[in-house]
C-alpha positions in Angstrom: 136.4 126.4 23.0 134.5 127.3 26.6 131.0 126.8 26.4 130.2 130.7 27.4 132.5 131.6 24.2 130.5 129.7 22.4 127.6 132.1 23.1 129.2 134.9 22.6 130.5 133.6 19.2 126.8 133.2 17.9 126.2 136.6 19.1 128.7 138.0 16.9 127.7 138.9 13.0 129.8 138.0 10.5 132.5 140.1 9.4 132.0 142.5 12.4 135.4 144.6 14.3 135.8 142.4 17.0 137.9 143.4 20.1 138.5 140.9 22.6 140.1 141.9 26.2 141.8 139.8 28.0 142.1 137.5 25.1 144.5 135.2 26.6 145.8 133.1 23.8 143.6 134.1 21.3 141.0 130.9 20.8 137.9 133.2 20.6 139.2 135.0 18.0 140.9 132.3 16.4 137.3 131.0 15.9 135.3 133.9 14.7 137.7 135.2 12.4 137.9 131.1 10.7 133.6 131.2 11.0 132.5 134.1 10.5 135.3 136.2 9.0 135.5 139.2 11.3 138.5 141.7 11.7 139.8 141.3 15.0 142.0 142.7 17.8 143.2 141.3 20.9 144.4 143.0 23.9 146.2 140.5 26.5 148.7 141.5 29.2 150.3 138.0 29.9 153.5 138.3 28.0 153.1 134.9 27.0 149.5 134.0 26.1 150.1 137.0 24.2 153.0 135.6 22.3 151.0 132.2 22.0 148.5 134.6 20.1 150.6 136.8 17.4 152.6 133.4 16.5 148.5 132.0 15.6 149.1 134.7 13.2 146.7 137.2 15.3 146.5 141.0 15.8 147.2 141.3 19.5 148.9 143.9 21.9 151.1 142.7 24.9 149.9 145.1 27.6 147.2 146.4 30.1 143.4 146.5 28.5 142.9 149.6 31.0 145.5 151.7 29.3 145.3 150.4 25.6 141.8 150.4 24.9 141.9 154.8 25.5 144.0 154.6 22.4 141.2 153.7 20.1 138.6 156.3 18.7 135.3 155.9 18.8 132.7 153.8 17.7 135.9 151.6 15.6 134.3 148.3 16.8 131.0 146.8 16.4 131.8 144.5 19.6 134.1 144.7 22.3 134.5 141.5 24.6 135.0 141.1 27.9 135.0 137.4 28.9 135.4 136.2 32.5 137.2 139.2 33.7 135.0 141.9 35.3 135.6 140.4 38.5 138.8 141.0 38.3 138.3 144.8 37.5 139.4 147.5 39.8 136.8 149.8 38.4 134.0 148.3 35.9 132.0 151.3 34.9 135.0 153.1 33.5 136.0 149.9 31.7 132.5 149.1 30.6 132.0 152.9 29.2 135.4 152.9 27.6 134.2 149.5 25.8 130.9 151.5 24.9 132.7 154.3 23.9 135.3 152.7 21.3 132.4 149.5 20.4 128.6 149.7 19.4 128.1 146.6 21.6 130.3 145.2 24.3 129.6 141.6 25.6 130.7 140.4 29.2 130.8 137.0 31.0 131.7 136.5 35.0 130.8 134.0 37.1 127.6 134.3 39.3 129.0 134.4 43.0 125.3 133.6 44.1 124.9 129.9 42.3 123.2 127.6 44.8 126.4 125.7 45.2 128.4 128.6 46.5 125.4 129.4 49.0 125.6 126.4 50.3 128.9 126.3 50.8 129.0 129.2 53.1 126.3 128.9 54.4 127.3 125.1 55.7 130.9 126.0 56.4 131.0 129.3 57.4 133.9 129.6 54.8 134.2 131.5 51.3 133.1 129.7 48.9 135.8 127.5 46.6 134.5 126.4 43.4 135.1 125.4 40.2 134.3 128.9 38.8 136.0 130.8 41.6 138.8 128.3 42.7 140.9 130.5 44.6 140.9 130.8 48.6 140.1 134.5 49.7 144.0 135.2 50.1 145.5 134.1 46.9 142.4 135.5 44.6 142.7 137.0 41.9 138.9 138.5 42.0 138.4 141.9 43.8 135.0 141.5 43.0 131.5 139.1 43.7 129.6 139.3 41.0 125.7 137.9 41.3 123.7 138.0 37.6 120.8 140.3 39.9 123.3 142.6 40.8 124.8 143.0 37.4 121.2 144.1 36.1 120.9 146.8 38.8 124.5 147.9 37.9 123.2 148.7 34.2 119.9 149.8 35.4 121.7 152.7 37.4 124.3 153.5 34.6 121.3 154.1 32.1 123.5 151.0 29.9 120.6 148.9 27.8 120.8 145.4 28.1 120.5 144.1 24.5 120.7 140.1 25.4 121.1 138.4 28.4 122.0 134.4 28.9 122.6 132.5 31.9 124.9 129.3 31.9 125.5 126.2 33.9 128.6 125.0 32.7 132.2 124.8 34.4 135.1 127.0 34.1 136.3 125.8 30.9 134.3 123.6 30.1 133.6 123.3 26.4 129.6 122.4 27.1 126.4 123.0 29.3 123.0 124.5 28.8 120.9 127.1 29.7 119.4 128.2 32.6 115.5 129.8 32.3 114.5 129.1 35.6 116.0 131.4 38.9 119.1 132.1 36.9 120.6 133.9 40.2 120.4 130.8 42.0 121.3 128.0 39.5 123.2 129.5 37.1 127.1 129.2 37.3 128.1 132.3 35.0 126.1 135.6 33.4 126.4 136.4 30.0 125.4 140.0 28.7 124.9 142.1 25.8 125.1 145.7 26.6 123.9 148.9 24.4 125.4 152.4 24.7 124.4 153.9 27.1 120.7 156.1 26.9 120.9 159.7 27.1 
């Protein structure tokens, strides 16, 4: 399993309502429903990681996480997971406020767009940077979004969301290990890793 799911596993308590966005073929919750025996949903909208999933044996709907996650009430889930897909998001604080409205706790990874590597890059080539963690050229992308870890703490700051933990990684894409990064996270660290509250009224 990717090394940042492997955080965000030992975040999770055990026998917690778990929903997992963007679950792709369901190895996260494969994992915490074996460990830590937690009741868990996954929303995927490939038609065929999601199939991978429900033959596993999982709960998962085939279909789009914006749409599908308004269906739940609130407060059903203790966690709601978002891993490696907010850049991709057309708009993140109605995503990240839905999660906080149907979950007590969301968690979110992305990659940090600002890693020294990625700096560098454009820095020394004038180009956008190509990496392991964003591998796409600026025309065939999938991202909509740079995300640096700095940023990502102003975002919350401003939307009055607590951050309840907070880990940066150096690790690759999906890798399945790496190691923490104290030291000028914004510049070293490869991806974010976050916690978030509901928001403070």
């Amino acid at each position: 399993m990717r090394f940042d799911l492997q955080v965000i596993a030992s975040w999770i308590e055990p026998e917690s309502r778990v929903l997992d966005l963007g679950c792709r073929t369901g190895s996260l919750l494969i994992h915490l429903t074996q460990e830590k025996s937690i009741r868990g949903t996954g929303i995927e909208i490939d038609e065929t990681a999601a199939g991978e999933a429900i033959a596993k044996g999982l709960s998962v709907i085939h279909g789009d996480i914006y749409e599908e996650i308004e269906d739940y009430p609130d407060n059903v889930f203790d966690y709601v997971i978002l891993s490696q897909t907010l850049q991709q998001v057309y708009d993140p604080e109605k995503l990240i406020r839905e999660m906080l409205r149907v979950g007590k706790r969301c968690i979110v990874s992305f990659p940090n767009f600002t890693h020294i590597k990625n700096r560098l890059q454009m820095f020394l080539s004038g180009r956008a940077p190509v990496s392991k963690e964003l591998p796409y050229e600026w025309f065939n992308t999938p991202n909509i979004r740079v995300i640096p870890i700095i940023d990502f703490r102003r975002f919350c700051a401003g939307l009055n969301i607590p951050i309840v933990r907070e880990v940066a990684l150096s690790t690759h894409h999906h890798d399945t290990k790496g190691r923490v990064i104290h030291f000028l996270p914004n510049l070293l660290a490869t991806f974010g890793v976050f916690m978030l509250g509901q928001a403070e009224k």
